[in-house]
Backbone bond lengths (Angstrom), bond angles and torsions (degrees), N, CA, C in turn:
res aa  C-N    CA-C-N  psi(-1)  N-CA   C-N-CA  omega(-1)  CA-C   N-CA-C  phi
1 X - - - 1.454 - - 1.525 108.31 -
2 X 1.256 133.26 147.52 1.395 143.07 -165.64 1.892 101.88 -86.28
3 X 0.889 102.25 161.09 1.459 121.41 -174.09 2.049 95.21 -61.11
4 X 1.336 120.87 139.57 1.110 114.59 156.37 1.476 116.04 -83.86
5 X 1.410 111.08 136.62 1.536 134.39 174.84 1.717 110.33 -44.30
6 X 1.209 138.91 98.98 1.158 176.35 41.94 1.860 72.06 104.03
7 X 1.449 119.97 -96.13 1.294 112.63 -173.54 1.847 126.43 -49.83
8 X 1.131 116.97 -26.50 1.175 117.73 -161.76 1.742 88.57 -98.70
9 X 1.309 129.58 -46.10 1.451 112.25 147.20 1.835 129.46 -22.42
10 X 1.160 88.72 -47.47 1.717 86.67 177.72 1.480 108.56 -85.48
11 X 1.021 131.45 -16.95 1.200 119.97 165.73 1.488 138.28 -93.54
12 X 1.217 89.51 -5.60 2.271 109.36 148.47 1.866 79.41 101.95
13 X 0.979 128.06 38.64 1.548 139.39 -179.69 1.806 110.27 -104.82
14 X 0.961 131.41 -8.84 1.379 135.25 -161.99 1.319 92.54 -65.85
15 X 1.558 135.43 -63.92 1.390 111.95 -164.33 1.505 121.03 -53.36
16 X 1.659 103.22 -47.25 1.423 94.98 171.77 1.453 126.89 -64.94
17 X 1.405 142.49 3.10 1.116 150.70 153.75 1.655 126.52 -57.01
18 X 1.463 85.08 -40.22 1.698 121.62 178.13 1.381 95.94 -55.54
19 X 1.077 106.96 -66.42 1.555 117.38 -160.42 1.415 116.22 -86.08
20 X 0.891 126.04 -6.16 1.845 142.89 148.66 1.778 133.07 -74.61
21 X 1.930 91.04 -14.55 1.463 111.61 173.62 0.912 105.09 -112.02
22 X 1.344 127.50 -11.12 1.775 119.02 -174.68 1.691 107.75 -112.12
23 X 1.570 117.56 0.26 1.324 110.76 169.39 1.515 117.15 -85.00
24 X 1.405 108.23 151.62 1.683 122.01 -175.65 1.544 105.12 -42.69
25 X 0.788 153.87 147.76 1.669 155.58 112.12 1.443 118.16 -51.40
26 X 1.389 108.31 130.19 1.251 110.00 -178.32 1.684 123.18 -99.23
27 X 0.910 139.09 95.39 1.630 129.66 -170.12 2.007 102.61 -93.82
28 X 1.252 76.06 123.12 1.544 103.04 175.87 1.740 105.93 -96.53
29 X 1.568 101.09 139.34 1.745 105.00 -176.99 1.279 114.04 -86.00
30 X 1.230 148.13 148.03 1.012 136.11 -151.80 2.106 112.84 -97.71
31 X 1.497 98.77 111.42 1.553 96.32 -159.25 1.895 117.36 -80.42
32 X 1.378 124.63 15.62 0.826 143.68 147.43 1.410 111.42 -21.91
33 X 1.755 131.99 147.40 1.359 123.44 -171.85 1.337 108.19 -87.63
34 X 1.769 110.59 -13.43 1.358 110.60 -160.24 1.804 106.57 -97.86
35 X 1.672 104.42 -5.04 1.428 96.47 175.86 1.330 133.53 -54.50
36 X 1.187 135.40 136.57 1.511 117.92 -155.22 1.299 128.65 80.03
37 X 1.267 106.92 9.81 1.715 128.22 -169.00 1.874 94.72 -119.33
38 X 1.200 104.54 144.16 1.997 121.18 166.92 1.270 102.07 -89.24
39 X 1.053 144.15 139.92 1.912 147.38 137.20 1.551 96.82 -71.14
40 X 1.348 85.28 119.78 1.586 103.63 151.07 1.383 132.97 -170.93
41 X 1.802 101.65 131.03 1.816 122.80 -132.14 1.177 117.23 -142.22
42 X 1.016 138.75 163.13 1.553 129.90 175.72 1.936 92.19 -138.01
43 X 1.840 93.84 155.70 1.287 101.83 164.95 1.403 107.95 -109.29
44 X 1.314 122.25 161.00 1.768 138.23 -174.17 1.294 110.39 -133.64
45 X 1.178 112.47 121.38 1.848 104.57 149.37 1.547 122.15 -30.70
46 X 0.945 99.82 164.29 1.792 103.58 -175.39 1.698 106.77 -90.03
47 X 1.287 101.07 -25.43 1.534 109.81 -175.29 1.244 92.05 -79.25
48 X 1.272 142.03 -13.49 1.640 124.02 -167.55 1.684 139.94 -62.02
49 X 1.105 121.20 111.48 1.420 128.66 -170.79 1.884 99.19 -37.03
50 X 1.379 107.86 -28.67 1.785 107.96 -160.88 1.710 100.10 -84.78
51 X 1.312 122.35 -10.87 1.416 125.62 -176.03 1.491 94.88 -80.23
52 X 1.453 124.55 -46.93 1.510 102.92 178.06 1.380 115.67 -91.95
53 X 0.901 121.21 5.87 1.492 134.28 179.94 1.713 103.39 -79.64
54 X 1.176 113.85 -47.86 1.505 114.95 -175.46 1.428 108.70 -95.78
55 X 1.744 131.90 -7.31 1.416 135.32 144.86 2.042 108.44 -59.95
56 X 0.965 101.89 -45.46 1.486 99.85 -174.45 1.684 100.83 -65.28
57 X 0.951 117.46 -74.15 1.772 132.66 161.45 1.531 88.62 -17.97
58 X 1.270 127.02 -83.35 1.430 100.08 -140.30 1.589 96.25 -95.33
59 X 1.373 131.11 27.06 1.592 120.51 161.56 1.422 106.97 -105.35
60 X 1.207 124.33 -14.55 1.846 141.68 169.58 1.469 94.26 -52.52
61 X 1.766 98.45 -75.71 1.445 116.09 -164.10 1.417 118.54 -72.49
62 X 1.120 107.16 6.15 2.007 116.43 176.40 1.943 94.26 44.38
63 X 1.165 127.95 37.96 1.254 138.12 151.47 1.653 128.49 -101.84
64 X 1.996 89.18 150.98 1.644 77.57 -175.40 1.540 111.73 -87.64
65 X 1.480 108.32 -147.34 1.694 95.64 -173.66 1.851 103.54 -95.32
66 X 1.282 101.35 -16.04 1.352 106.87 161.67 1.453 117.37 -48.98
67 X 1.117 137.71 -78.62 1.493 165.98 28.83 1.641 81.92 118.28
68 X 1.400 103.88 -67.06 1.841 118.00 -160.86 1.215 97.46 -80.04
69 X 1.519 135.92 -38.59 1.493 127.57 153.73 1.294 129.09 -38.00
70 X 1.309 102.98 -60.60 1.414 107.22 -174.21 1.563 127.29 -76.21
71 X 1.491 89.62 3.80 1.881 100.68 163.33 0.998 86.70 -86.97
72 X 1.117 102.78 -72.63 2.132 92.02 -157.53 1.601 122.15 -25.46
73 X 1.088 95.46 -63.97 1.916 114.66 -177.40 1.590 93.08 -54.17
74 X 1.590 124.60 -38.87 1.542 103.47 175.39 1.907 124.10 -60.07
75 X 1.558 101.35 -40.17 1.316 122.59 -152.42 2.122 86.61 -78.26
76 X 1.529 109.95 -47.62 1.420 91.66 168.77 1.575 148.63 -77.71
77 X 1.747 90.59 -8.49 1.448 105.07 167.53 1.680 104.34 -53.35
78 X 1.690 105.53 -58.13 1.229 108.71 -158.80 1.511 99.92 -69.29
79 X 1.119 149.20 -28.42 1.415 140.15 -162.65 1.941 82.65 -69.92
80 X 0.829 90.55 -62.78 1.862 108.12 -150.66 1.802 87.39 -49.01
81 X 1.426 119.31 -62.98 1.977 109.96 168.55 1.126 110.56 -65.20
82 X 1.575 152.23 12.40 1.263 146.79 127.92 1.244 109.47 -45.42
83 X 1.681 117.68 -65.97 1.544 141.11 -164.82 1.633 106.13 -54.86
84 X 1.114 116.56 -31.58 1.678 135.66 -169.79 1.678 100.85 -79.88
85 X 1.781 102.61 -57.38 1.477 95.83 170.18 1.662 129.87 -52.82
86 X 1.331 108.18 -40.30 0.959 100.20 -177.09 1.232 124.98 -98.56
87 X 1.365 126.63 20.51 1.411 150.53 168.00 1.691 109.03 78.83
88 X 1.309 98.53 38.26 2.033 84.72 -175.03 1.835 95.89 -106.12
């Protein structure tokens, strides 16, 4: 059993302390869509040519920036295991 609380001792409170430290805790999972999801983001200057570059990109491509990431990272995987095949 945990130490009783020093103040709530002095105030003739200990049992109910008792019984507020010795009940279960309940942990709830977090029901959010992204639980089970990684973040991953970059920051930009405000002046940056790539901020409208990836607004144009993703209003072309009716994609989000999720979406517009995860092309990219596809389209350079494959260059880069192209680059491997062909030994450069």
């Amino acid at each position: 059993m945990k130490k009783a609380n020093a103040l709530l001792a002095a105030m003739g409170r200990v049992a109910e302390a008792e019984v507020i430290e010795s009940a279960p805790r309940l942990i709830r999972e977090p029901t959010t869509k992204r639980s089970g999801q990684k973040h991953l983001g970059a920051y930009f200057d405000k002046g940056d040519p790539i901020l409208e570059r990836v607004a144009i990109l993703r209003a072309r491509l009716d994609m989000t920036n999720s979406e517009l990431i995860e092309h990219a990272l596809n389209e350079l995987w494959r260059r880069h295991e192209a680059g491997r095949a062909f030994g450069e």
